[in-house]
Wavefront OBJ file of the C-alpha trace (Angstrom):
o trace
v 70.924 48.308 -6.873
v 67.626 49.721 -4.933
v 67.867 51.643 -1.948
v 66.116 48.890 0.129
v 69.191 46.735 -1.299
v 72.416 49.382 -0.539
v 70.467 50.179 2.809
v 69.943 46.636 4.066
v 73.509 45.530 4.700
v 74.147 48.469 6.859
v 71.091 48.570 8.921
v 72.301 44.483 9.402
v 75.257 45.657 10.505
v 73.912 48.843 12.943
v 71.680 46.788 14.710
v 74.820 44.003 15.034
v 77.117 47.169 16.261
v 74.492 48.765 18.463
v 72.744 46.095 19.821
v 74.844 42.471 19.154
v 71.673 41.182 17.619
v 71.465 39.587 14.078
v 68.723 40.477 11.941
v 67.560 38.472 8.224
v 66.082 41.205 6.736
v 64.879 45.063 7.217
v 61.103 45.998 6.301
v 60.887 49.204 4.022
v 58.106 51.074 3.084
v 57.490 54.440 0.891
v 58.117 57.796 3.282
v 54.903 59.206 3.864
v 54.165 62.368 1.955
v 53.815 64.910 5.258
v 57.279 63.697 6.377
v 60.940 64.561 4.962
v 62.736 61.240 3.684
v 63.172 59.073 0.732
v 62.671 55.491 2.089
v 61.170 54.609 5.500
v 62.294 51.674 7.818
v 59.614 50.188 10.448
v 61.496 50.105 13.626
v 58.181 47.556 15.245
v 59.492 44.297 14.286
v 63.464 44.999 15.876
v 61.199 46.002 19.240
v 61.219 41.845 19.812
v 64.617 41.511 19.518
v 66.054 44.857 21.708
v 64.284 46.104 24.616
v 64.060 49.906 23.822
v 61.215 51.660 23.003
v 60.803 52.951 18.863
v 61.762 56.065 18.653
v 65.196 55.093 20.470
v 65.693 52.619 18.412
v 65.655 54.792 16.196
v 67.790 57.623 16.643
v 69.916 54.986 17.354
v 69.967 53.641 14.049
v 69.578 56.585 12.034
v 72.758 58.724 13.674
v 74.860 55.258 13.013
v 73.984 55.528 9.230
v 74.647 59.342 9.024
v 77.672 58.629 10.224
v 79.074 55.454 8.274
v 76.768 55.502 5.204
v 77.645 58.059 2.324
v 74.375 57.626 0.620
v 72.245 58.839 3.898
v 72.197 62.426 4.356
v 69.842 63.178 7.636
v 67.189 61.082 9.129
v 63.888 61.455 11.413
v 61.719 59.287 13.293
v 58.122 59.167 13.972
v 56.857 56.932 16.554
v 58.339 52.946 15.031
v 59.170 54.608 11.722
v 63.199 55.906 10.612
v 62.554 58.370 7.961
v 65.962 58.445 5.491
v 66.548 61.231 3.654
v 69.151 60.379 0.588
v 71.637 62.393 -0.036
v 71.646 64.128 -3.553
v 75.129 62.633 -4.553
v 73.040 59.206 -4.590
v 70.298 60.695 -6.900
v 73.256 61.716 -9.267
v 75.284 59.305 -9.689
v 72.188 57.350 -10.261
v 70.981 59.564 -12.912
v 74.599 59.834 -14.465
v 73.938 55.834 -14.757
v 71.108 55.783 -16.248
v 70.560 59.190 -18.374
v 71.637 57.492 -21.788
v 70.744 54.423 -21.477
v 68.294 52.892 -24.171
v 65.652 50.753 -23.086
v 66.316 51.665 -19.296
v 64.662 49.220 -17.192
v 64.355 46.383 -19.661
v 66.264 42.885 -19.004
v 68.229 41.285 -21.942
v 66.516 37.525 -22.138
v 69.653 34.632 -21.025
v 69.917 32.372 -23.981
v 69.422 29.045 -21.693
v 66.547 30.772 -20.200
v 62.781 28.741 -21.016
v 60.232 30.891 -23.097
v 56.960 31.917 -21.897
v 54.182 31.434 -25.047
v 51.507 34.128 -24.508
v 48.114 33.120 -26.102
v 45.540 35.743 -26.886
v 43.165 36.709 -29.712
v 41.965 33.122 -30.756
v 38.724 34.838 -32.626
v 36.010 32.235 -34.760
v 35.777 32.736 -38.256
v 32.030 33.490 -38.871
v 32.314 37.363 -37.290
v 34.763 40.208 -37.113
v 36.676 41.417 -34.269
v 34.649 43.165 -31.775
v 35.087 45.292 -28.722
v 35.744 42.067 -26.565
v 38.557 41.007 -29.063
v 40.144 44.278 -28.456
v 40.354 44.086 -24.634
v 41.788 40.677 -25.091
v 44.330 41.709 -28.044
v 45.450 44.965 -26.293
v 46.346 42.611 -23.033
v 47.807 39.862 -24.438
v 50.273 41.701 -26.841
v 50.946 44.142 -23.992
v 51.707 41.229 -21.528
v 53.872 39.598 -23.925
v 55.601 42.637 -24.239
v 56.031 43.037 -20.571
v 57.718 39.339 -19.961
v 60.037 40.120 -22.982
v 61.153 43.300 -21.128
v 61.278 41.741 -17.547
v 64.050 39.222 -19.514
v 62.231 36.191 -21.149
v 61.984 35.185 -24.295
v 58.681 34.749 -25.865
v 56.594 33.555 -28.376
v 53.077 35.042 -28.876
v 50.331 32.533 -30.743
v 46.643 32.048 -31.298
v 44.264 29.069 -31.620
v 41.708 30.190 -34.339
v 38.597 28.836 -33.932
v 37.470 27.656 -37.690
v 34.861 24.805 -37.357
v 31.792 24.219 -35.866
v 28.279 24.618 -36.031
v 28.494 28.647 -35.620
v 30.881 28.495 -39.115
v 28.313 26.832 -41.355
v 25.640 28.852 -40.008
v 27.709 31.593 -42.093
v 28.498 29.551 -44.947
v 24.612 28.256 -45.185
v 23.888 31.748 -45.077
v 25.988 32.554 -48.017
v 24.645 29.816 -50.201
v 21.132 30.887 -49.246
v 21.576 34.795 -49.609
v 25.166 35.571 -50.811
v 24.000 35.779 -54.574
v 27.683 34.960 -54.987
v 28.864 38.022 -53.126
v 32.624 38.256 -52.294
v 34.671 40.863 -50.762
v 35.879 42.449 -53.806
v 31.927 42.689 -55.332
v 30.575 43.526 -52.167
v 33.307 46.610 -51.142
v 33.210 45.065 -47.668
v 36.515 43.176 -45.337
v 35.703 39.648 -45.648
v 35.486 39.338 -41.933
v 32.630 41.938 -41.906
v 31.003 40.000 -45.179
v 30.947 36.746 -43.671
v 29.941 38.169 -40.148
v 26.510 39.521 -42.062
v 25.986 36.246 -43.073
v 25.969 34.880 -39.450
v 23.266 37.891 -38.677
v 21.677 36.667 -41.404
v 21.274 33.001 -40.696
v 20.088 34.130 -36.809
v 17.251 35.993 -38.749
v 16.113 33.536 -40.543
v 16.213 31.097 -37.712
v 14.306 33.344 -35.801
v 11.460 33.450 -38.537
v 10.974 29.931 -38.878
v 11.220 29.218 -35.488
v 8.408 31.521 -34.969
v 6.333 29.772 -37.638
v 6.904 26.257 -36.401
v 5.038 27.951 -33.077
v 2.485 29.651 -34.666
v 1.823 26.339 -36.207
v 1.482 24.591 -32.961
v 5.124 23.419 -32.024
v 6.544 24.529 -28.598
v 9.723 27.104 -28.695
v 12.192 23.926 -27.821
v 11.069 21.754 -30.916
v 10.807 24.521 -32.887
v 14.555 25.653 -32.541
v 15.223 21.337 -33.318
v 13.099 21.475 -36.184
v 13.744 24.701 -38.099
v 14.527 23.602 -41.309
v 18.093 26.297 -41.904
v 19.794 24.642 -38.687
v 18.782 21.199 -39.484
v 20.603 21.974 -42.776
v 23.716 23.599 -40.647
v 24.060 20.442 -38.637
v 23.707 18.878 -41.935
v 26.804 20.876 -43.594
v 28.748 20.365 -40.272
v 28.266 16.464 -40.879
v 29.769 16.969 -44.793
v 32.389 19.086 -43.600
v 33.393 16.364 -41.341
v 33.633 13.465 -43.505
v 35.304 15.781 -45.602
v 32.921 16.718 -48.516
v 34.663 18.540 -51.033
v 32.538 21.514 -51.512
v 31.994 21.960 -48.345
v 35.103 21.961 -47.566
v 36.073 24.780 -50.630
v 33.700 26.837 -49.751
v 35.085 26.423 -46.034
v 38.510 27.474 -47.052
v 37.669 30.387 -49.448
v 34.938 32.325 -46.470
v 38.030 31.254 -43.871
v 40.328 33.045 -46.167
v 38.165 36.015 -46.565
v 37.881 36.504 -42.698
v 41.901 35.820 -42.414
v 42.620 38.725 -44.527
v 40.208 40.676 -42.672
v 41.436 39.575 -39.499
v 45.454 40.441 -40.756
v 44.136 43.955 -41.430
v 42.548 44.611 -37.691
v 45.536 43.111 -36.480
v 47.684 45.847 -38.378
v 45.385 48.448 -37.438
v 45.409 47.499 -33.916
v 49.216 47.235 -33.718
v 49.352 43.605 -32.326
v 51.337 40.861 -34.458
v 51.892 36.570 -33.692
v 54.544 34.313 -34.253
v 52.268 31.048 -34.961
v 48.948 30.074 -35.633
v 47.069 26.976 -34.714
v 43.747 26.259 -36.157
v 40.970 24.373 -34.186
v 40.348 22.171 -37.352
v 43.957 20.863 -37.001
v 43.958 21.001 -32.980
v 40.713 19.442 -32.060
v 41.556 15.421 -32.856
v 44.772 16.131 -30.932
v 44.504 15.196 -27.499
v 42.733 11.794 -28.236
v 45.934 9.977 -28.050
v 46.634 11.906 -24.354
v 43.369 10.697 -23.311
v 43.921 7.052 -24.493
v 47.555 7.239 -22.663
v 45.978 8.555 -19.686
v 43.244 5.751 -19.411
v 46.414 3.084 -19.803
v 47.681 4.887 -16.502
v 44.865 5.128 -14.858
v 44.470 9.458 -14.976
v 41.125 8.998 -16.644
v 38.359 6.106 -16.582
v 35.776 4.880 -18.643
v 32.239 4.660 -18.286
v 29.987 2.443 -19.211
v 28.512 3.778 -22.228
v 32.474 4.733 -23.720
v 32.911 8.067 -22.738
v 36.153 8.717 -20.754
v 35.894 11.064 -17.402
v 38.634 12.413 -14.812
v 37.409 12.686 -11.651
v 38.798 15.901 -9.782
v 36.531 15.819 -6.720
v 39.238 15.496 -4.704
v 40.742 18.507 -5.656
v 37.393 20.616 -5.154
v 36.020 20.476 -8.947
v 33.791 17.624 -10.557
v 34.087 14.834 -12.574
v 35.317 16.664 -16.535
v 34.330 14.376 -19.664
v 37.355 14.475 -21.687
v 35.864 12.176 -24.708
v 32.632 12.114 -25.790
v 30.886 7.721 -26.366
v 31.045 8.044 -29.742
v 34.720 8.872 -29.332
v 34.549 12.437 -30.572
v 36.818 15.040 -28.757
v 35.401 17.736 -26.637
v 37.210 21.367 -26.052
v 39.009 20.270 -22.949
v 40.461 17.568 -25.030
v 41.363 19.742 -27.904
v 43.001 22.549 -25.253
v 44.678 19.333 -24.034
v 46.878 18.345 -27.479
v 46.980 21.874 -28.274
v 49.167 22.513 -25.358
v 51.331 19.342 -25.776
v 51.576 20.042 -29.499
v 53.080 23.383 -28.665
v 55.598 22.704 -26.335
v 56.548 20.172 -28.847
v 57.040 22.608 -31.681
v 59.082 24.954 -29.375
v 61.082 23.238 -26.876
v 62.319 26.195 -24.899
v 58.886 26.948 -23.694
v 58.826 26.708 -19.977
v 55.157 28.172 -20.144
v 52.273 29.224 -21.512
v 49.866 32.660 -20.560
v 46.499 32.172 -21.953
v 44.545 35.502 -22.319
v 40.994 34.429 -21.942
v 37.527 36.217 -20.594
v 36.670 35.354 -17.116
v 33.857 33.141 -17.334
v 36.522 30.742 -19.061
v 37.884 30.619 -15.345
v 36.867 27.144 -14.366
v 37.796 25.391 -17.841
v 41.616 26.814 -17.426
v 41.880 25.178 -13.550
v 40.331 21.672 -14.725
v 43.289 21.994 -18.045
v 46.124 22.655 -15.807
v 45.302 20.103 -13.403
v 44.648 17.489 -16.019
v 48.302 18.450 -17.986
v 49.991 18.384 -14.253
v 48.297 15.140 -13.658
v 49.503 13.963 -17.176
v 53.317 14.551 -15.599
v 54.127 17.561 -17.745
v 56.920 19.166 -15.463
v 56.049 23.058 -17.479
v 51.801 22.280 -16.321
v 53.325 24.283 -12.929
v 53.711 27.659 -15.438
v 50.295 27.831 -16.920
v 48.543 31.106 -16.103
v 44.945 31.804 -17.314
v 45.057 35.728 -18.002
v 41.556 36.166 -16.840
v 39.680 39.561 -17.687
v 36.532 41.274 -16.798
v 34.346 42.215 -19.970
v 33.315 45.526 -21.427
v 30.754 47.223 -21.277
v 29.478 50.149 -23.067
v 26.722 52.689 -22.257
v 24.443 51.150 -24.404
v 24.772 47.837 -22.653
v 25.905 44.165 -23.537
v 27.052 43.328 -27.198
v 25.279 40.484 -28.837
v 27.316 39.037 -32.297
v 24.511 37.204 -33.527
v 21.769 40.249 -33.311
v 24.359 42.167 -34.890
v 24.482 44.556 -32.002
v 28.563 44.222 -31.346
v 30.743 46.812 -31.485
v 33.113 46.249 -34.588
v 36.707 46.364 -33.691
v 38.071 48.354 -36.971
v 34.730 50.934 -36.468
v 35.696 51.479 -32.855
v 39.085 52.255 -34.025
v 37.753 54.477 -36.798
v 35.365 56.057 -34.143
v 38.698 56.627 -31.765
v 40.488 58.711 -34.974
v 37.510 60.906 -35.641
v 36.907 61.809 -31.914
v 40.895 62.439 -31.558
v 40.551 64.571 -34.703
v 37.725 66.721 -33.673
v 38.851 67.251 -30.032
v 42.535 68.642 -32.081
v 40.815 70.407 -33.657
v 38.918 72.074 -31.652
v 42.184 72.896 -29.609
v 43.693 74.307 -32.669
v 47.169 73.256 -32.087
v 47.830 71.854 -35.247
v 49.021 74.616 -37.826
v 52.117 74.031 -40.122
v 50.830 70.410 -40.400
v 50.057 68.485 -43.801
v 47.110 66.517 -44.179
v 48.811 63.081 -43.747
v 50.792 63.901 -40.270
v 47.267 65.525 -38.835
v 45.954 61.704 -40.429
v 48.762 60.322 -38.584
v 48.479 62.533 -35.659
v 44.869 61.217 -35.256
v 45.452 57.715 -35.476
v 48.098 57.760 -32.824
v 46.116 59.904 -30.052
v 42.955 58.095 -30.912
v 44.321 54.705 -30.434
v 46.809 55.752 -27.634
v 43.352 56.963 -26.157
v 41.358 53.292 -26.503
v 44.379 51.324 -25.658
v 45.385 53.524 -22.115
v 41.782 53.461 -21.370
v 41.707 49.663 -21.798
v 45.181 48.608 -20.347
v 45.210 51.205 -17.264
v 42.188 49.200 -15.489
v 43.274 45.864 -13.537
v 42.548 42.930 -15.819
v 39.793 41.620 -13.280
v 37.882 44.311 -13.514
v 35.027 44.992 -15.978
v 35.213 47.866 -17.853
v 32.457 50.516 -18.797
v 34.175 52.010 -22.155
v 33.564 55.976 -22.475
v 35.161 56.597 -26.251
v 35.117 60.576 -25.276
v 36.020 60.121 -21.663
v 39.318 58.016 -23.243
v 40.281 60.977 -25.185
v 40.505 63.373 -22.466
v 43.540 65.848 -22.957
v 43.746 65.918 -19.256
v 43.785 63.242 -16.018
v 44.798 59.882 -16.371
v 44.322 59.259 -19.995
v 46.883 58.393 -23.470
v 46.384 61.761 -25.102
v 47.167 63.601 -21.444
v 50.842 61.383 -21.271
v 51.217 61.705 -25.040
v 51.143 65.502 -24.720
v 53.764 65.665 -22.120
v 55.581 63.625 -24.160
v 55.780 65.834 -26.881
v 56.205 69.043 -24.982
v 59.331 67.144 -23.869
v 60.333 67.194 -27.760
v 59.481 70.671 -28.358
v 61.804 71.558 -25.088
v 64.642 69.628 -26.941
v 64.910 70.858 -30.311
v 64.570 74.647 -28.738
v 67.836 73.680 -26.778
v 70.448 74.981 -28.697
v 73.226 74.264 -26.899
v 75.236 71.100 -26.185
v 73.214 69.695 -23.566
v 75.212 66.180 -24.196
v 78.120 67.389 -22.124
v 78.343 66.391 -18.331
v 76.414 68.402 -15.846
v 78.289 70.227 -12.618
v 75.069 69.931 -11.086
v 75.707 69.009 -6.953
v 72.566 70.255 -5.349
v 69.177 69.331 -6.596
v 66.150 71.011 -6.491
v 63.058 69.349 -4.432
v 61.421 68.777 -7.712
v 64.468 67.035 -9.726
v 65.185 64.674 -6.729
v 61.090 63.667 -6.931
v 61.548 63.210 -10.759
v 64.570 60.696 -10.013
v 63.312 58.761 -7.575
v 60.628 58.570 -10.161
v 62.560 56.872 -12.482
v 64.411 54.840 -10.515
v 61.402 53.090 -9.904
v 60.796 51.981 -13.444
v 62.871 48.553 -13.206
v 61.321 47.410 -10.434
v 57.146 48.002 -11.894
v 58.426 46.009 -15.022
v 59.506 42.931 -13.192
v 55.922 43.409 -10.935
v 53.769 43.851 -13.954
v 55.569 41.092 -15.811
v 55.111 38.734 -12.521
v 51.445 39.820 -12.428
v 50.569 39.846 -15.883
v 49.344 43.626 -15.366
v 49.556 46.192 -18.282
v 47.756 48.671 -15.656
v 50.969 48.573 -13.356
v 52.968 49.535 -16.159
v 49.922 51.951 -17.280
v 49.958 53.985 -13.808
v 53.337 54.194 -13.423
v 53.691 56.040 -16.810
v 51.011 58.255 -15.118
v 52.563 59.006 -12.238
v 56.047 59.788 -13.998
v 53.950 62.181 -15.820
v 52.152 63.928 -13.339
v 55.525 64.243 -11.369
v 57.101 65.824 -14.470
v 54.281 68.273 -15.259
v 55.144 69.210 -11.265
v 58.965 69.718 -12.023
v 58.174 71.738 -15.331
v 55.260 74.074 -13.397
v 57.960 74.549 -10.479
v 61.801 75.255 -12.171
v 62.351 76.983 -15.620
v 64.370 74.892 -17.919
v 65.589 76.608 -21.291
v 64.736 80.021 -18.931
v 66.932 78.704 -16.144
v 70.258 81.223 -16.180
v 72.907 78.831 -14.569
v 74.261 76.344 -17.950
v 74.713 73.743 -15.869
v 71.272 73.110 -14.453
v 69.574 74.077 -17.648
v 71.927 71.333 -19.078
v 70.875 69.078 -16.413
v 67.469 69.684 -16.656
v 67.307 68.913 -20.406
v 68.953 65.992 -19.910
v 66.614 65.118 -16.884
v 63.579 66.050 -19.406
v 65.149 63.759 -22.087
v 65.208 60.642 -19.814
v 61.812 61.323 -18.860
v 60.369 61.151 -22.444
v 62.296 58.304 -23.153
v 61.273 56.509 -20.075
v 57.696 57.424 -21.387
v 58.150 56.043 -24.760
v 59.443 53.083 -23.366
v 56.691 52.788 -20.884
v 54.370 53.058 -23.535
v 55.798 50.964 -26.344
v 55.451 47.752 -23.871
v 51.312 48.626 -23.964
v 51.653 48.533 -27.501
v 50.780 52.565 -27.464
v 53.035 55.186 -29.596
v 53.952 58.441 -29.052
v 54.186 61.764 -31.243
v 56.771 64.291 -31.837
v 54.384 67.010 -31.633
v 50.552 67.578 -30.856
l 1 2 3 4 5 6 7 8 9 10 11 12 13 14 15 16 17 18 19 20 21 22 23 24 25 26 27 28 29 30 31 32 33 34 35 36 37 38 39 40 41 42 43 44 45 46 47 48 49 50 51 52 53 54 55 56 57 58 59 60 61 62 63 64 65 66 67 68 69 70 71 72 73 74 75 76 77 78 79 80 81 82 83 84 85 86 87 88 89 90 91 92 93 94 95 96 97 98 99 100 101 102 103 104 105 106 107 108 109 110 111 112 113 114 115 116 117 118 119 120 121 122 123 124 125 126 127 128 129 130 131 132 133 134 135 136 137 138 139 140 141 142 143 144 145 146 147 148 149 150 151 152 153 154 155 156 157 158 159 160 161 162 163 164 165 166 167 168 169 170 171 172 173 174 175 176 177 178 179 180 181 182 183 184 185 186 187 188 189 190 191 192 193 194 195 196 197 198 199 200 201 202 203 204 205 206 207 208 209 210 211 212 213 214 215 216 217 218 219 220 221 222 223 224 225 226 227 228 229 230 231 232 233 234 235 236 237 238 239 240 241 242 243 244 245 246 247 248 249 250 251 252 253 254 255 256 257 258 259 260 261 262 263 264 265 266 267 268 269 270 271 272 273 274 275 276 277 278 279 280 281 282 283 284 285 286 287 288 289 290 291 292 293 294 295 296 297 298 299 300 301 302 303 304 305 306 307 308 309 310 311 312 313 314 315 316 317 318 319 320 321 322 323 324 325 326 327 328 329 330 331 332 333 334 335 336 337 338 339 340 341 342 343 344 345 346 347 348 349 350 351 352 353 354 355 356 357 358 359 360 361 362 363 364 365 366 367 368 369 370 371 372 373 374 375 376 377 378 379 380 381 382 383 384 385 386 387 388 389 390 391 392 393 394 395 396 397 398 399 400 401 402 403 404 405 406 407 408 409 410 411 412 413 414 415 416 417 418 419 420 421 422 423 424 425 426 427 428 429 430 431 432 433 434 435 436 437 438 439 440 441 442 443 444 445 446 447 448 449 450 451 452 453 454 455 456 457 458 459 460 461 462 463 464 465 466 467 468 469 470 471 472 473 474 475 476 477 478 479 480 481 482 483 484 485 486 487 488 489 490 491 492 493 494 495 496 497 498 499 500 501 502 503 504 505 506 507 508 509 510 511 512 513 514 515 516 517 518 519 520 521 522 523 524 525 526 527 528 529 530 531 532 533 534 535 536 537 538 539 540 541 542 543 544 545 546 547 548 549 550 551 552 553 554 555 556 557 558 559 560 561 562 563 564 565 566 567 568 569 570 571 572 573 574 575 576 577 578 579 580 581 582 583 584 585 586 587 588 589 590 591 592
């Protein structure tokens, strides 16, 4: 139980006592920082109920809970605001609770409870994973994890988008310049082969559309009439009445960028329960449509394409089929979402992790599915997210000007390596754990940097800013982390053992209060689908610890039992930490 919950019953019952009035609920707030106290209650809202003036009030209410509440010690009020202090018998006992308890915080999912399905990555095949990707992997995965901690079971998928006019601009690019190139000839990931190809193709497009002006044509018939993406649309039409080279050569350049894909995703640290695949998706929702006409959801106009009309509701009119019966996006995102629920039953929901100028498609597809009747259409959250920027400005895929995913990870390593180095902390290491060692700060770096920022927000990425040792950053918590290790294998002494510990020091009592906190900012971040919640907290616990260890010795401290305690209270810190971090996908190392 929180304090707000083993304090509300009794300030019910005070106010009952003291004044014969019945109250629903008590408003609580954080003590300020200049005043003594743990939790504050505003006294302003009682003032309409008893005639007394604040401060009264209370006294009044704060000597009846010294004196019939164990758990409050002393009290003060300033002006409509009863500071409680807690006594340290609370903090304790609470601590006792909690010291060895794995996964602290974290709910056990109820089997009869509905899933949530978290969608995020859902890349197209013709490039590799850039900077953008990585924003949207780091949150999904981290959300996902977040929901599964707050006690619901989930499922975490991806649509991949494989067809389309941008995937045979790569495969006509191949044919025209490949010289029969594959991964294994070329020495490159077949994501980063095939993404060449789709520079490539823009360059050449580029040069004959210039020619076709130079010859006379304006800049709009030139990009018609340029012979490569006449071909494109050409190769789009094959693929679609299924021509079987086109199709091969489809699968094999898909397969390339899968296996490219698989090992960013490794890299990265994210991982997926299913896959669904635009080419298998996009036809699906033209039954929906066609039942939704028969009810009278959609309507058809004249020239066979089928409309909703959501002016009602503030939006426009949304085509949902095209006249010559081909499906559009909305109509794909339509099936895709039925066909889900349909393969997992227990989904109650579905988070889709998508950039922010996706924000309008996501309200018209959840007011089409809840105008379709689907009773789970109320649980649909668009994960919406600002994009990132760099110093160097926007990222372009087809100029070639992104910034690749697996070299930004690469780039995180070398800058974690020469910044350890540099602080010349690492002797008695091998080569592979100082590898190892540099993989986890630099990454722990990117993804804090990332995940600490509310999703809304755009980012400006700072790759040497992120791998600060010091302020809010992954390498800063990390370290604390592992000075926590080195304090416990230097204990050497039974610290296991039950502490005697009655009084606590300023400092300890912070540190709890700390932690007691951690329950409540995973069911927050879980309900608002924020990894930076979880992010700042971690900070915070941090910062609050570095406070404790700067203030009390611990292996120095002469009395056993509060060096006992303190280990112990150390030990639940780092653990909390770990915890913290594992649900932003972010690991932690022994030693740095």
């Amino acid at each position: 139980m929180t304090l707000s919950e083993i304090l509300t019953p009794s300030i019910q019952k005070a106010v009952q006592d003291l004044f014969e009035v019945t109250i629903e609920k008590v408003e609580f707030q954080a003590t300020r920082k200049e005043f003594e106290g743990d939790i504050t209650m505003v006294i302003f809202p009682l003032l309409k109920l008893v005639k007394s003036n604040p401060v009264e009030l209370g006294n009044k209410i704060g000597n009846y809970l010294v004196e019939n509440v164990t758990e409050v010690a002393k009290f003060n009020v300033v002006s409509g605001f009863l500071n409680i202090v807690i006594s340290d018998a609370y903090y304790l006992n609470f601590f006792n609770e909690i010291k060895a308890v794995e996964n602290y915080g974290f709910v056990t999912p109820s089997p009869d409870d509905k899933a949530v399905m978290v969608e995020y990555s859902s890349p197209n095949t013709n490039k590799p994973l850039h900077l953008g990707h990585v924003r949207n992997n780091l949150l999904g995965y981290s959300v996902a994890e977040i929901i599964k901690a707050s006690g619901k079971k989930v499922y975490k998928t991806q649509i991949i988008n494989d067809r389309g006019i941008h995937i045979c601009k790569s495969m006509l690019a191949w044919q025209k310049f490949g010289g029969g190139q594959t991964p294994e000839t070329s020495g490159l990931k077949g994501d980063k082969l095939v993404g060449n190809f789709y520079v490539a193709f823009d360059k050449a497009y580029k040069e004959q559309i210039n020619q076709l002006m130079a010859e006379g044509k304006t800049e709009e018939e030139a990009k018609k009439q340029a012979p490569i993406i006449l071909e494109a649309q050409e190769m789009l039409l094959k693929w679609e009445a299924g021509d079987e080279e086109v199709i091969a050569l489809w699968k094999t350049m898909n397969q390339w960028v899968y296996d490219g894909f698989a090992a960013t995703y490794m890299a990265m640290g994210v991982d997926f329960d299913s896959y669904y695949y635009e080419s298998n998706t996009y036809l699906l929702g033209k039954d929906v449509v066609q039942m939704g006409l028969e009810k009278g959801i959609f309507e058809k106009d004249p020239d066979g394409s089928v409309w909703i009309d959501l002016t009602a509701e503030g939006l426009d009119r949304k085509i949902v089929l095209r006249s010559d019966g081909t499906a559009v996006y909305m109509t794909q995102d339509i099936g895709t979402a039925i066909q889900r629920v349909k393969d997992m039953p227990d989904v109650g929901g579905i988070v889709y992790t998508v950039g922010n100028e996706q924000d309008y498609h996501f309200k018209v597809l959840f007011l089409i599915l809840k105008k379709l009747g689907f009773d789970w259409a109320a649980n649909l959250f668009h994960l919406s997210y600002g994009m990132v920027d760099l110093p160097s400005g926007k990222m372009k895929s087809r100029e070639g000007t992104v910034v690749d995913a697996d070299d930004l990870m690469q780039e995180m390593t070398d800058t974690a390596q020469k910044i350890s180095e540099e602080l010349g902390k690492l002797e008695g290491y091998s080569d592979d754990e100082k590898m190892k060692l540099y993989k986890t700060i630099g990454l722990g770096a990117l993804k804090y940097y990332i995940l600490k920022v509310d999703p809304k927000k755009r980012i400006l990425f700072n790759p040497e800013e992120s791998v600060d040792f010091a302020g809010n950053t992954g390498p800063f918590i990390q370290y604390t982390y592992a000075r926590i290790q080195s304090i416990i294998r230097k204990a050497d002494f039974d610290f296991s053992v039950a502490s005697t510990v009655v009084d606590l020091h300023e400092k300890e009592k912070e540190l709890i209060k700390q932690l007691e906190l951690f329950p409540e900012v995973i069911q927050n971040a879980a309900q608002n689908h924020s990894p930076a919640l979880i992010a700042n907290y971690t900070y915070d616990l941090v910062r609050e610890y570095n406070s404790f260890y700067q203030a009390v010795p611990i292996l120095g401290e002469a009395e056993s039992n509060k060096k006992i305690f303190r280990v112990q209270l150390s030990k639940r810190v780092a653990d909390t930490i770990a915890d913290a971090f594992s649900l932003l996908g972010i690991n932690v190392p022994e030693r740095m």
